[in-house]
N, CA and C atoms as a LAMMPS dump frame, in Angstrom:
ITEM: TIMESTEP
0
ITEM: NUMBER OF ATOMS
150
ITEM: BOX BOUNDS ff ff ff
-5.0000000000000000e+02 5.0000000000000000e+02
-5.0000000000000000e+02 5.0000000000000000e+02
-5.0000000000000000e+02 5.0000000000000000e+02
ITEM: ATOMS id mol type element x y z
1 1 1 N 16.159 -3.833 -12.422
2 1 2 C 14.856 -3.981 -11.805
3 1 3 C 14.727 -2.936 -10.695
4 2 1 N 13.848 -2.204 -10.437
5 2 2 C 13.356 -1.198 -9.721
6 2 3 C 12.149 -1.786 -8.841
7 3 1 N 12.888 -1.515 -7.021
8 3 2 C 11.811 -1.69 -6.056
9 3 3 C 11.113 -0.819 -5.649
10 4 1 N 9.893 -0.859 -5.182
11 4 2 C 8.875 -0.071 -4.989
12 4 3 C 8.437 -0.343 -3.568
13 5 1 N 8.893 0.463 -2.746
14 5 2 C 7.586 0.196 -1.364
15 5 3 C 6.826 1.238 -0.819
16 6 1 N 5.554 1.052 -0.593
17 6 2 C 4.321 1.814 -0.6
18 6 3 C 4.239 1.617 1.424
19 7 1 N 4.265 2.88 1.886
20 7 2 C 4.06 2.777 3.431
21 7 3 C 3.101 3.914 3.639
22 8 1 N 1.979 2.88 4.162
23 8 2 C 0.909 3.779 4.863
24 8 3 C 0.795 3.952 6.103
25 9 1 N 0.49 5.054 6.95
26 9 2 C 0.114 5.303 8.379
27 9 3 C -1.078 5.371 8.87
28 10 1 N -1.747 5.472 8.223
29 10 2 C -3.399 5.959 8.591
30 10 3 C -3.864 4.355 9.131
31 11 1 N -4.519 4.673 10.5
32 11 2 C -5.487 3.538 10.832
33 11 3 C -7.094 3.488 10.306
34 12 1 N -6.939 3.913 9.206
35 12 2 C -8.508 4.208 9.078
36 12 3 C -8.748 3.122 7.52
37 13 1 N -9.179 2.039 8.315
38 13 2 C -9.107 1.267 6.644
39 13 3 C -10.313 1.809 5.512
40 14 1 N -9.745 2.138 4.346
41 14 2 C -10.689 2.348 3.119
42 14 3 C -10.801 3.278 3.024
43 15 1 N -9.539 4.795 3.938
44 15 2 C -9.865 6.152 3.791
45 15 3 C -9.027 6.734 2.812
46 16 1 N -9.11 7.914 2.782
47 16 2 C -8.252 8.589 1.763
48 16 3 C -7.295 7.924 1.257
49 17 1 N -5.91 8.179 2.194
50 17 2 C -4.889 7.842 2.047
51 17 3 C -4.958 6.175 1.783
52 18 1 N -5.331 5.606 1.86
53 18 2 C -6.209 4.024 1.527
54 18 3 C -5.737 3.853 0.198
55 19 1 N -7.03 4.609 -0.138
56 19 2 C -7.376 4.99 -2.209
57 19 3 C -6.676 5.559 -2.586
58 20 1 N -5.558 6.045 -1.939
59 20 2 C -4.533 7.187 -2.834
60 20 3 C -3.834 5.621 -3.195
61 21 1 N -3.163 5.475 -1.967
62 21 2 C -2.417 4.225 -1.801
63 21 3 C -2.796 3.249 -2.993
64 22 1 N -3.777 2.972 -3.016
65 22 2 C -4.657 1.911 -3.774
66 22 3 C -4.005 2.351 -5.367
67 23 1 N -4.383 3.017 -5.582
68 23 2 C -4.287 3.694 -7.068
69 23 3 C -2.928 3.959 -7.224
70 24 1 N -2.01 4.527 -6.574
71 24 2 C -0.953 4.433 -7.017
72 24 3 C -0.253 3.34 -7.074
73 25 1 N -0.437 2.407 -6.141
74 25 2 C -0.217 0.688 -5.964
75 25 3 C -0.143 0.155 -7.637
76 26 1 N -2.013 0.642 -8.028
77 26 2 C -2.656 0.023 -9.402
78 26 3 C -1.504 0.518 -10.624
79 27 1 N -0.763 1.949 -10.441
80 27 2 C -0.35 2.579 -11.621
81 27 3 C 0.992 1.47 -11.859
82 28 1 N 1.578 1.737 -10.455
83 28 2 C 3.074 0.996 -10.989
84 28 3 C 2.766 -0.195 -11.35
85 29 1 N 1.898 -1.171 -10.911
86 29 2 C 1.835 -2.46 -11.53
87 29 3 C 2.035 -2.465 -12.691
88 30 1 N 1.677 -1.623 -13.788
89 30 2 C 1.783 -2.023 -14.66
90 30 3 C 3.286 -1.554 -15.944
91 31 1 N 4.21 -1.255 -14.675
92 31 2 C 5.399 -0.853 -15.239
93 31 3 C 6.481 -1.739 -14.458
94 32 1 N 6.097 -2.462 -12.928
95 32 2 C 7.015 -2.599 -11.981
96 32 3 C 6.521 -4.139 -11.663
97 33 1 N 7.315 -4.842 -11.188
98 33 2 C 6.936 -6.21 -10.699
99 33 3 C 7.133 -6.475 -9.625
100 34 1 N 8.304 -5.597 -8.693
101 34 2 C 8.828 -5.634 -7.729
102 34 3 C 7.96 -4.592 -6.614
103 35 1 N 6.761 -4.799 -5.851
104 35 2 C 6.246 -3.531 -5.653
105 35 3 C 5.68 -4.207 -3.888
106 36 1 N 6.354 -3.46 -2.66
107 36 2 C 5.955 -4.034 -1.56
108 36 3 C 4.96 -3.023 -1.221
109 37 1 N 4.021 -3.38 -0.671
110 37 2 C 3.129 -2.497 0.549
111 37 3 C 3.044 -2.639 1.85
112 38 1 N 2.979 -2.263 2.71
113 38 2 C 3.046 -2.343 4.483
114 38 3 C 2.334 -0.413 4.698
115 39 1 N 1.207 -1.357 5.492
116 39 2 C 0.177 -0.515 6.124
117 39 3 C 0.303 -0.403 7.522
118 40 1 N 1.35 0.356 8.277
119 40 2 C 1.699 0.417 9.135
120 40 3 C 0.567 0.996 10.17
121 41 1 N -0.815 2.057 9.62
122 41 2 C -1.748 1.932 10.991
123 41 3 C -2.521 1.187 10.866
124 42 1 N -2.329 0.017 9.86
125 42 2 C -3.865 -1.394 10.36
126 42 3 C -2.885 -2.159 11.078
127 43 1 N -1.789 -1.906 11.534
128 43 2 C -1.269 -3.426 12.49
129 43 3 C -2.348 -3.48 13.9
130 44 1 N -2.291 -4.46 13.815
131 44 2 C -3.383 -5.126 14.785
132 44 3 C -4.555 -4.964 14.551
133 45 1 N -5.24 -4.846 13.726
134 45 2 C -6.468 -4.837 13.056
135 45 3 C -6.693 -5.872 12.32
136 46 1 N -5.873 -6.83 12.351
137 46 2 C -5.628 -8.099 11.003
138 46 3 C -4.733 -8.105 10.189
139 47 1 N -4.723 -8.767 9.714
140 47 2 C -2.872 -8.989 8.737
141 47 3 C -2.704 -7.535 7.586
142 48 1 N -1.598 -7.541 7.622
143 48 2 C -0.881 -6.404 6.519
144 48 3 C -1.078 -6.373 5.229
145 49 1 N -1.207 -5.71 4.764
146 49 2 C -2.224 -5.821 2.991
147 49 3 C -0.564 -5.631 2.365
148 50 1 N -0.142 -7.108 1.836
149 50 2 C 1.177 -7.135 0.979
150 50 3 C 0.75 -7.256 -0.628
């Protein structure tokens, strides 16, 4: 089994790096089950998109 973790920096929710994020998130799903995300510039903006 192969882990996957996705770390973003950008505080800018829904920007680029967002949708990159987003989409590559979408690709492995469908090869990987094991797949974390942590959006390291929305902390404190509201909870962490896992």
């Amino acid at each position: 089994m192969t882990k996957v973790v996705i770390i973003t920096g950008s505080p800018h929710f829904n920007g680029a790096s967002q949708k990159l994020a987003d989409s590559f998130e979408w690709g492995l799903k469908e090869n990987y089950t094991n797949i974390y995300r942590y959006d390291a510039g929305l902390q404190g903006e509201g909870e962490p998109h896992f």
